[in-house]
C-alpha positions in Angstrom: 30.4 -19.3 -12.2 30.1 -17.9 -9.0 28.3 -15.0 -10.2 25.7 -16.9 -11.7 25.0 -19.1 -8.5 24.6 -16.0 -6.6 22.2 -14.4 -9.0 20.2 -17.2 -9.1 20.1 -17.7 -5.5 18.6 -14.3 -4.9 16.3 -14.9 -7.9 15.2 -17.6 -6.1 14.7 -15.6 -2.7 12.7 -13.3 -4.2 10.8 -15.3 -5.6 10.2 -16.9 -2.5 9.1 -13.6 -0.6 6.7 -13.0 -3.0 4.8 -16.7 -2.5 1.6 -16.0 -0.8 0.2 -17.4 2.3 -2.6 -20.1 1.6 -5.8 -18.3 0.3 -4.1 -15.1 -0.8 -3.3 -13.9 -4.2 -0.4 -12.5 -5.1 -0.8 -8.8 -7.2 2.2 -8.4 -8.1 5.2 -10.4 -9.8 8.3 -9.2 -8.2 9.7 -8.4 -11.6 7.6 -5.9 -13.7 4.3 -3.5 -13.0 2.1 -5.9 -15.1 -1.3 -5.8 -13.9 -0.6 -2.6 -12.6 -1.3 1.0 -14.3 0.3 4.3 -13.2 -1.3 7.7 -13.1 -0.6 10.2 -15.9 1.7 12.3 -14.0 5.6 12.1 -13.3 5.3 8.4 -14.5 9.1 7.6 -13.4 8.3 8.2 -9.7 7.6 4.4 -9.7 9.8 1.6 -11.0 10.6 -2.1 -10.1 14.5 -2.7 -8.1 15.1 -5.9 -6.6 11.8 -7.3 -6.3 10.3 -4.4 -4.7 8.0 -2.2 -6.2 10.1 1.9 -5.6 8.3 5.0 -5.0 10.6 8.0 -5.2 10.0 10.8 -7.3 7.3 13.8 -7.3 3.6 12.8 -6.6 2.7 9.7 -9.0 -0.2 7.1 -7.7 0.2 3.5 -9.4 -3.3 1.4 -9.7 -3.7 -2.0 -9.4 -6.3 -2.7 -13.0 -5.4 -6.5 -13.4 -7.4 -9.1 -12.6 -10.4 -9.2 -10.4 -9.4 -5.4 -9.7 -12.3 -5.1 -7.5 -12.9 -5.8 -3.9 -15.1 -5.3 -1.3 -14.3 -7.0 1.6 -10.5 -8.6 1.9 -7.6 -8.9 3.6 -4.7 -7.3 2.4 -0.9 -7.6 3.1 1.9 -5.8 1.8 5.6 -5.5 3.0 6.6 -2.1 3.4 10.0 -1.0 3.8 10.7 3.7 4.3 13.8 5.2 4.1 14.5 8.6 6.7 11.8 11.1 6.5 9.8 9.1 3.5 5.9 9.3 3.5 3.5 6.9 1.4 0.7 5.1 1.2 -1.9 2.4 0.3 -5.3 3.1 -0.7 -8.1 0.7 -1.1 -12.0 1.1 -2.0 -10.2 3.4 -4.9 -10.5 3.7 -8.7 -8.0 4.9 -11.4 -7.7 8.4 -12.0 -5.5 9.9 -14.1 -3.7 12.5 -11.7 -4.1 14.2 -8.5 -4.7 12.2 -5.0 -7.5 9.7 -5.3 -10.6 11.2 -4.7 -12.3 7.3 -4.4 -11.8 5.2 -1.0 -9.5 5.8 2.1 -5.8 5.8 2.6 -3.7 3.8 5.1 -0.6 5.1 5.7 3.5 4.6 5.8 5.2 7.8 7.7 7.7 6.4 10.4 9.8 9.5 10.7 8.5 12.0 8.1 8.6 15.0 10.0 5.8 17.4 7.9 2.8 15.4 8.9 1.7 13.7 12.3 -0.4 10.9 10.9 2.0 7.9 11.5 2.3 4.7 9.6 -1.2 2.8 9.7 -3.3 5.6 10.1 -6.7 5.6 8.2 -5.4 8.7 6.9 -8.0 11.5 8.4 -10.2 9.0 9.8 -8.9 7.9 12.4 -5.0 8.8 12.9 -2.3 7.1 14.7 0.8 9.3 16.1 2.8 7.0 17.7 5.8 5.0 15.9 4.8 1.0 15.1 7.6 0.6 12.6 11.0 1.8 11.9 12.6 3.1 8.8 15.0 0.9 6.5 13.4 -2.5 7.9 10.4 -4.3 6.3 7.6 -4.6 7.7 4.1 -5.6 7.0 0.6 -3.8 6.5 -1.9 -6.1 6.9 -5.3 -4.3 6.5 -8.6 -6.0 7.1 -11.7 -4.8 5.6 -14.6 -6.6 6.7 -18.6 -4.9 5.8 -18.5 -1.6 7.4 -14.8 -1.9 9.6 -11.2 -1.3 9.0 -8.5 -3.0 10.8 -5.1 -2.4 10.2 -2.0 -4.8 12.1 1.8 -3.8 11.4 3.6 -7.4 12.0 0.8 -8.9 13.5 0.1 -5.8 16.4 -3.0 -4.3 16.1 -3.1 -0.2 15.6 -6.2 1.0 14.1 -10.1 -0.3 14.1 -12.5 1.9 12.8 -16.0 1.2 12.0 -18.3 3.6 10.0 -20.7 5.4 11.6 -24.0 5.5 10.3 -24.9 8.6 8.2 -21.0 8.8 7.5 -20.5 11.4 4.6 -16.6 11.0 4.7 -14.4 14.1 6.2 -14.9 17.4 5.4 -14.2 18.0 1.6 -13.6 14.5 1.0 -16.8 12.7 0.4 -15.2 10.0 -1.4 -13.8 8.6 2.0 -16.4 6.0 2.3 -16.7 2.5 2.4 -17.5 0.8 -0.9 -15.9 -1.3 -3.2 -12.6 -0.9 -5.5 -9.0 -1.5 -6.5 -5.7 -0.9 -4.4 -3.1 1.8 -5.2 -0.1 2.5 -3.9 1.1 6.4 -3.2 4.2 8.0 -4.5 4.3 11.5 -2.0 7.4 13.3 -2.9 11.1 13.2 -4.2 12.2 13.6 -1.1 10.6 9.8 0.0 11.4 6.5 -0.6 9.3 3.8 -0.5 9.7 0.1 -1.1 6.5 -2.4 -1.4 6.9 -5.9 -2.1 5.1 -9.5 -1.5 1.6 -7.6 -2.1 -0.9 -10.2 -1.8 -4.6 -10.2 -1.2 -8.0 -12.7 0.1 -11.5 -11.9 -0.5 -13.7 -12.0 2.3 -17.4 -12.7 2.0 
């Protein structure tokens, strides 16, 4: 009896973390990938544990295609928790492919302590980089990344860490032209077996 009151009770919480503020939609259940659609490589890199959507496993990207899977300009918030030297990321502006890293739309980062690459957590990966620390590893914390016309802003728990806006004439960096401002879906980034990565209460609001 026991048992079942505490299962239920953190059924319950979880279901609670996942509610979205007023105005956001919530993309993802807590309990399954539905609405969601992985890459066609090392499919097992991504699973659902405790409410949380796990990336750990060799490179894997997983797509959000449910729907309304296309945005523009939105506000997007996702609870992020690393473990030790674990690197990931979210991508936006992006569209499904079936393997490789996206070529389509720009990615924020999650790196608090992974030691093979500078770019830190919230980083507009190769865009405009961020090397200090904003977040620590086996905590949650939130991404909360702002995309408003032609600028990015990207807060971790409310602090802001990068704003970027797009020059004009911007052709994205070298060798990746696809690192422009547009219109897409979300994915998340499964980087390695070696990271861990835990994303959870992912919720979004369009912006006009």
């Amino acid at each position: 009896m026991i048992r079942t009151l505490v299962i239920a009770a953190v059924a319950v919480a979880a279901a609670l973390a996942q509610k979205p503020e007023k105005g956001f939609k919530a993309l993802f259940n807590g309990k399954d990938l539905a609405g969601w659609t992985k890459a066609k490589e090392n499919e097992g890199t991504f699973s659902v544990q405790d409410g949380a959507i796990v990336a750990n496993g060799p490179r894997c990207h997983l797509y959000y295609t449910g729907s309304g899977a296309d945005w523009k300009n939105f506000e997007l918030k996702v609870d992020v928790m690393t473990e030790a030297n674990s690197n990931g990321g979210i991508y936006f502006h992006t569209v499904y492919q079936e393997t490789g890293w996206p070529d389509k739309g720009f990615e924020v980062q999650v790196n608090n302590t992974f030691n093979k690459d500078p770019r830190k957590t919230a980083s507009l990966y190769m865009v405009q980089d961020n090397h200090a620390s904003v977040a620590e590893d086996r905590k949650w914390f939130t991404e909360h990344i702002v995309v408003k016309d032609k600028t990015v802003t990207v807060f971790v728990d409310g602090k802001k860490v990068t704003d970027w806006t797009q020059p004009a004439g911007w052709a994205g960096p070298k060798n990746t032209p696809g690192r422009v401002l547009s219109n897409g879906t979300i994915a998340l980034q499964g980087h390695d077996p070696g990271s861990t990565v835990r994303y959870r209460n992912i919720r979004i609001k369009p912006l006009k």
